[in-house]
MARZA-910315 format. One record per residue (C-alpha): y, z, x. Coordinates in steps of 0.02 Angstrom, whole numbers. Example, Ala and Ser with C-alpha at 12.3 -4.5 7.8 and 13.67 -1.06 7.14 Angstrom:
BEGIN
        v        w        u
     -225      390      615
      -53      357      684
END
This chain:
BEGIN
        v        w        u
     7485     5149     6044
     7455     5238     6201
     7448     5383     6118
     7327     5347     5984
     7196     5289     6119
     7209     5441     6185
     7202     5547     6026
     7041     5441     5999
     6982     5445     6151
     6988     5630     6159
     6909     5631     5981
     6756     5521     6040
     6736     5574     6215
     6608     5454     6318
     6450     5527     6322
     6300     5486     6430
     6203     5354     6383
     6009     5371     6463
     5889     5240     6465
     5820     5143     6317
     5670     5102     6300
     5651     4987     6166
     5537     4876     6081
     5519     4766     5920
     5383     4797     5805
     5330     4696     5676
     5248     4789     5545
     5147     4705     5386
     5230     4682     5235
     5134     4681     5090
     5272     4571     4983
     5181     4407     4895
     5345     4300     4935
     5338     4172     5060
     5384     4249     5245
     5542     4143     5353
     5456     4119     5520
     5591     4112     5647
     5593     3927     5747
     5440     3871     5605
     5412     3855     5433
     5402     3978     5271
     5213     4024     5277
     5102     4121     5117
     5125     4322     5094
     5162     4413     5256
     5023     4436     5370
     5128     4474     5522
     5022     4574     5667
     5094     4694     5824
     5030     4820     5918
     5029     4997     5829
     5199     5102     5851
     5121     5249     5980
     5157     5393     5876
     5302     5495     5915
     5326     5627     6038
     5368     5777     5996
     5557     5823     5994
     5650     6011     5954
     5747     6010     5787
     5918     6035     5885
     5911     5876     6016
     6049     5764     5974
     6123     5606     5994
     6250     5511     5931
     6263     5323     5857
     6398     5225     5834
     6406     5073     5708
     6513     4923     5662
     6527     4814     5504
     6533     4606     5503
     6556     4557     5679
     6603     4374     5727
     6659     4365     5904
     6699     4152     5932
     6698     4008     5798
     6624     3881     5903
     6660     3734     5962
     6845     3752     5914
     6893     3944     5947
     6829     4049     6090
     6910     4184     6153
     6981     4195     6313
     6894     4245     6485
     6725     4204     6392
     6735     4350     6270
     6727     4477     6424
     6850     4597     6357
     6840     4549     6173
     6792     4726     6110
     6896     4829     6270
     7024     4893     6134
     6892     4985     6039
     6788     5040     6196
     6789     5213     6176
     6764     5243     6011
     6606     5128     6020
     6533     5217     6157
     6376     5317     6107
     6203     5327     6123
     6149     5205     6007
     6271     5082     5991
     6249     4945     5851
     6344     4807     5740
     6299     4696     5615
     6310     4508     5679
     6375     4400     5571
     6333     4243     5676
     6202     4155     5757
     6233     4131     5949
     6174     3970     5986
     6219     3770     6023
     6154     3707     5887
     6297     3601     5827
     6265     3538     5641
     6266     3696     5500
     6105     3662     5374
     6204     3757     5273
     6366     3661     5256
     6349     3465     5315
     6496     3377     5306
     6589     3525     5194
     6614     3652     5344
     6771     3741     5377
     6826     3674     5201
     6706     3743     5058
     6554     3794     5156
     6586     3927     5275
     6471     3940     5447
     6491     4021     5618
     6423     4037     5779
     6439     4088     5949
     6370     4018     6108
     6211     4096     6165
     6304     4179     6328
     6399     4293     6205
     6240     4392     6194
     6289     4441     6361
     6467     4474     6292
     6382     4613     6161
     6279     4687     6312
     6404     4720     6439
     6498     4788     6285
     6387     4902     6280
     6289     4878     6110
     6109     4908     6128
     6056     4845     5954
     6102     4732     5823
     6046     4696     5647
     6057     4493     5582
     5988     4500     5399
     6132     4440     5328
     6178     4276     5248
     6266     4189     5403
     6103     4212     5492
     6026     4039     5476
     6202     3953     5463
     6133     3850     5576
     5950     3813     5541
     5805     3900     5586
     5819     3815     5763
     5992     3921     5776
     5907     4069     5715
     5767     4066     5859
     5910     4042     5974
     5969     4188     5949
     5816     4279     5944
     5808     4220     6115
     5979     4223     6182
     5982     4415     6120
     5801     4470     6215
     5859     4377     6371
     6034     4486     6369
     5929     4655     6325
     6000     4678     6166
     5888     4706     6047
     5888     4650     5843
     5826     4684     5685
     5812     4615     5509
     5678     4483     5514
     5541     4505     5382
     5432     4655     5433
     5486     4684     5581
     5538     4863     5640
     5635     4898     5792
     5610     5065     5881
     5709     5130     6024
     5699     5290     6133
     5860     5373     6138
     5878     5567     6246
     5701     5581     6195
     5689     5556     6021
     5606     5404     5952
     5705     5297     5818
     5663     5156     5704
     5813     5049     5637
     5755     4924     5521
     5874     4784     5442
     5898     4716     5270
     5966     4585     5159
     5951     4483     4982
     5875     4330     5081
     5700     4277     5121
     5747     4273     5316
     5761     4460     5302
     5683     4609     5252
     5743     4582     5070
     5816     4744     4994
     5821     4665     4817
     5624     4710     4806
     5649     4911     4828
     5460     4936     4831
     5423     4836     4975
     5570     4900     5077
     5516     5096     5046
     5357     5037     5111
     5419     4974     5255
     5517     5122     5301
     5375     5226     5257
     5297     5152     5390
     5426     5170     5504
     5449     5342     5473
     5234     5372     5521
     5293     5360     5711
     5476     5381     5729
     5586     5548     5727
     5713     5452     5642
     5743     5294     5527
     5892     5222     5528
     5939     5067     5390
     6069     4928     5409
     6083     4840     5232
     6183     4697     5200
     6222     4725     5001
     6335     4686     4874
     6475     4569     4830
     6615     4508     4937
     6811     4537     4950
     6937     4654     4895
     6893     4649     4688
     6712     4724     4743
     6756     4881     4861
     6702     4997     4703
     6511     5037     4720
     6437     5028     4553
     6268     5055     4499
     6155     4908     4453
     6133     4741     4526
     6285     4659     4599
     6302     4465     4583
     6408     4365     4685
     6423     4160     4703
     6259     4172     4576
     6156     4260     4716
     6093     4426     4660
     6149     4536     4818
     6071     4714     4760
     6079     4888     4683
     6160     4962     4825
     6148     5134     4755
     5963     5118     4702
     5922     5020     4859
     5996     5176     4979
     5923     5324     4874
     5757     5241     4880
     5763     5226     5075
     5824     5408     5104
     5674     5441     4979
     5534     5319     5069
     5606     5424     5254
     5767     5347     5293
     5890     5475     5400
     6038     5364     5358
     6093     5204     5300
     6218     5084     5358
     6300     4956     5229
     6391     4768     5274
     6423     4627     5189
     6578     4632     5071
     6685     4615     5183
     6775     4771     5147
     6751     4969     5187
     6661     5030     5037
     6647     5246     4991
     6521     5353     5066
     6403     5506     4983
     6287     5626     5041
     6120     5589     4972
     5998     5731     4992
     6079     5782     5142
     6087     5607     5220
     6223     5478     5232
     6264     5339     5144
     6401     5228     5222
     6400     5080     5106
     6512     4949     5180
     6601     4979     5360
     6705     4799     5323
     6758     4643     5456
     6760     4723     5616
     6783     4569     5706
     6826     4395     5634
     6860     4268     5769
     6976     4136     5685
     6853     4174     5531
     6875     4298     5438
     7063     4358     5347
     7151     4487     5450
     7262     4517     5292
     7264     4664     5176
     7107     4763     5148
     6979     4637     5203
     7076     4681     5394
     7037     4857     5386
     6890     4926     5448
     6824     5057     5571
     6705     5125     5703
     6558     5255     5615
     6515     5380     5722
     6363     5483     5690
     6272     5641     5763
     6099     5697     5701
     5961     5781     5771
     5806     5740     5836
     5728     5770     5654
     5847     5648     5580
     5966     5772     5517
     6145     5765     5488
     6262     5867     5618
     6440     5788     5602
     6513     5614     5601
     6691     5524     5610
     6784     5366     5554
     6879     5302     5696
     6996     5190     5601
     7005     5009     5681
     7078     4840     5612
     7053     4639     5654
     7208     4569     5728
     7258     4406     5753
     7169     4317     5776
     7026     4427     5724
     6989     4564     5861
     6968     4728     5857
     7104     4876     5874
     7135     5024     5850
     7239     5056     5716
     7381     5160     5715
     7421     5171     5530
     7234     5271     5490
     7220     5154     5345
     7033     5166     5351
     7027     5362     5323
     7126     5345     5183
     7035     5216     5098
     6867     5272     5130
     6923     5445     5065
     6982     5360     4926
     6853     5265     4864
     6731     5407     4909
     6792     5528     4779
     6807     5394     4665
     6652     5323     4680
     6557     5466     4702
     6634     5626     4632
     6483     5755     4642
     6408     5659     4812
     6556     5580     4901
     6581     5613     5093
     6729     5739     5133
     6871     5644     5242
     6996     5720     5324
     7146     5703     5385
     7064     5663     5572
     6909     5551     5513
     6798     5686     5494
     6654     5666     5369
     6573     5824     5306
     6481     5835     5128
     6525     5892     4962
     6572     6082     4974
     6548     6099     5171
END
């Protein structure tokens, strides 16, 4: 194992991180469905307000930095299962390859004390599935590093809209920042170059990707005062029967979950540089869509006593990602990772992750998919 850390560690060498500044816009929407307020009530169409995005500086085509992204991430199952030493060195076996400029994952939990699930009731932990961390593990995610997080998913109001404000809070008070609430458009500064990451999901609490209009708007917007877009979706169905991507709307439980393939060619169309897919619990393929990625599921990254470490739903991976400062593709790498017991985050030493993805990419895709080789490397069709 020694070994592989270093072979990784070599592979994604720590660079430089400079200062972010960041801030979280909230941009109109012009959708007719009923906007989740945060801590409050569902109110008419979306009127939401913010101070205008100040329009982007100007940045040279060949400035670069790099991102780094993780799938479902569930770091404690509260009250029962925390991790030991507070979560402090929950993601230290993954360090390195996380490491980047803009490092994000999609948080599959609400941090907060709430203690009673609206969602579940008295059926928790038996039918009705919902998880949370304490508030201090926004700390955790900070001093791990991660400088952004997307939570438009479906655990996001597990526990009530109370829970969700919690972690609104709990997150601004750590400095790590989120995205994924209706219209609402985060932009950071990273080596110069301004970037808008905007979150999505088939749930009114989100920006909801099942209305493709609305979202392209959005990210129209977005892309008016940013050098580069970036999109975390949480689409499709869950588990190992659904990590085919398929075009047309995917159904799952009887919620309609999306057209993930018409939902991420309409963002790269509306100004998206890349988009980031979670949900299903499973890595997914990838394709090059006029010159821009499409990673459509990166899998359980982390699972705390909740999600199974077994078979493919264990297998996941770090997505690492240079571009320039005009949002266009320069190179990027799987670093393959897996959940071990009881759900954390390794390396892994078997490379299942390249495989699969590679897999499932020329399956999926066969004129489009991503190029994988033998080291992670992702390159497009015919590079």
């Amino acid at each position: 194992m020694a070994h592989r850390a270093g072979r990784w560690a070599r592979l994604v060498s720590p660079i430089a991180v400079g200062a972010l500044a960041v801030t979280a816009v909230a941009a109109c929407s012009t959708s007719s469905q009923p906007r989740f307020v945060p801590g409050g009530a569902a109110t008419g169409s979306a009127t939401a307000t913010a101070s205008p995005v100040p329009p982007a500086a100007a940045t040279a085509a060949d400035t670069t930095f790099t991102l780094s992204a993780v799938g479902d991430t569930i770091m404690a199952s509260a009250p029962k299962f925390l991790p030991p030493h507070g979560g402090a060195d929950f993601f230290a076996p993954v360090a390195d390859a996380l490491h980047s400029d803009l490092q994000m994952a999609n948080l599959e939990e609400p941090l907060t004390n709430v203690a009673a699930s609206t969602k579940c009731g008295a059926a928790l932990g038996t039918t009705c599935f919902a998880f949370r961390a304490p508030p201090s593990y926004a700390g955790v995610l900070k001093d791990s590093g991660f400088d952004l997080v997307n939570i438009a998913n479906n655990h996001a109001i597990d526990f009530g809209q109370n829970g969700h404000a919690e972690t609104e809070r709990a997150l601004t008070d750590a400095g790590v920042k989120y995205t994924g609430p209706p219209g609402m458009i985060t932009t950071t500064t990273v080596k110069g170059v301004r970037v808008a990451v905007l979150g999505f999901a088939p749930y009114p609490w989100a920006n909801d990707l099942r209305d493709i209009d609305d979202a392209a708007r959005l990210v129209r917007t977005a892309a008016k005062s940013a050098d580069v877009v970036i999109v975390q979706a949480h689409m499709g169905a869950e588990g190992a029967a659904y990590q085919h991507v398929r075009p047309g709307v995917q159904t799952f439980l009887g919620e309609n979950r999306g057209d993930a393939i018409a939902f991420s060619h309409a963002m790269i169309d509306a100004g998206a540089s890349i988009v980031i897919g979670h949900g299903p619990h499973v890595l997914r393929g990838m394709e090059f869509y006029q010159g821009h990625l499409i990673a459509y599921s990166l899998g359980n990254f982390a699972g705390y006593h909740a999600l199974s470490i077994n078979n493919v739903t264990g297998v996941s991976a770090v997505l690492r990602v240079t571009m320039r400062g005009d949002g266009s593709f320069v190179r990027a790498t799987i670093v393959p990772t897996s959940m071990v017991a009881p759900g954390v985050p390794h390396l892994d030493s078997r490379d299942r992750a390249i495989d699969m993805v590679r897999s499932l990419s020329h399956e999926d895709f066969p004129k489009t998919g991503a190029q994988i080789a033998a080291n992670g490397a992702i390159t497009p069709p015919g590079a």
